[in-house]
C-alpha angles and dihedrals in degrees: 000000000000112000092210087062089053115110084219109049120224102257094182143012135198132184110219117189109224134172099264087052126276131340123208107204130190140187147185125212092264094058135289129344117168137030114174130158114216110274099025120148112256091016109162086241112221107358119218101227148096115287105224117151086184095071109120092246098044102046083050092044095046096040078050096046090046094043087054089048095055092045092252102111120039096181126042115226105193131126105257131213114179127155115234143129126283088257085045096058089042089060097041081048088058085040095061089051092061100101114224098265101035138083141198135179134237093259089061097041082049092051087046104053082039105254110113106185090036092093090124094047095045083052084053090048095051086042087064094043096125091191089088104200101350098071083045095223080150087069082068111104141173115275086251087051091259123161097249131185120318123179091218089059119267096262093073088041081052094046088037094053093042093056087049086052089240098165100228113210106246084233093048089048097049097061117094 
């Protein structure tokens, strides 16, 4: 994703330290856009814009994101502004309703949007959510509860899923 190619231009960044590494996040006037660790597949790379971790979006997003971290907020409750197509947003939109503890799989996100053989582009769709953790795209698993694929590394879908108590089948754990 190119920032110079979103209808909404990035205003502000931030870096924020976790415990799963460091976090870039952006924002436009209207709430958060972007939340990338470092290393992620399909990270914006260097943004071109001012670092201000003052900016409205950024300090909420940061006091929420530390608070989950500590397991102190399940649910995120910030304005979110995040570029996609029209099916992308459809599928972020399935991804918020995923409660923290909870999990579902991309055969059920497809039948709900109504798209019942779409279960790999709706996979493409939840490997370009830029709203890392925050839009829970790790509580997606394979139909057989698998740790499939995370563009933030399945180690972190595997720490991210343990703080929520998501049980985890011994199978489904033990594959890389």
């Amino acid at each position: 994703m190119n920032p110079a190619h979103l209808s909404h231009p990035f205003e502000a960044q931030s870096r924020l330290a976790t415990p799963l590494g460091t976090l870039t996040l952006a924002a436009t006037a209207q709430g958060l856009a972007g939340a990338w660790f470092d290393g992620q597949a399909h990270h914006p790379g260097a943004l071109a814009v001012p670092v201000d971790e003052h900016q409205r979006w950024l300090r909420e997003a940061a006091a929420q994101l530390s608070a989950y971290f500590a397991g102190k907020l399940r649910e995120f409750s910030l304005p979110l502004h995040a570029a996609g197509t029209p099916w992308q947003q459809a599928v972020w939109g399935e991804l918020r309703a995923i409660p923290a503890g909870g999990s579902t799989d991309y055969g059920a996100i497809a039948r709900a949007l109504g798209k019942p053989l779409a279960a790999r582009a709706v996979g493409a769709a939840v490997g370009r959510n830029p709203l890392s953790v925050i839009v829970p795209c790790h509580r997606v698993l394979g139909r057989d509860g698998a740790l499939t694929g995370y563009a933030g590394g399945l180690d972190r879908k595997r720490w991210l899923l343990q703080l929520e108590g998501v049980a985890i089948q011994a199978a489904a754990q033990a594959r890389p």
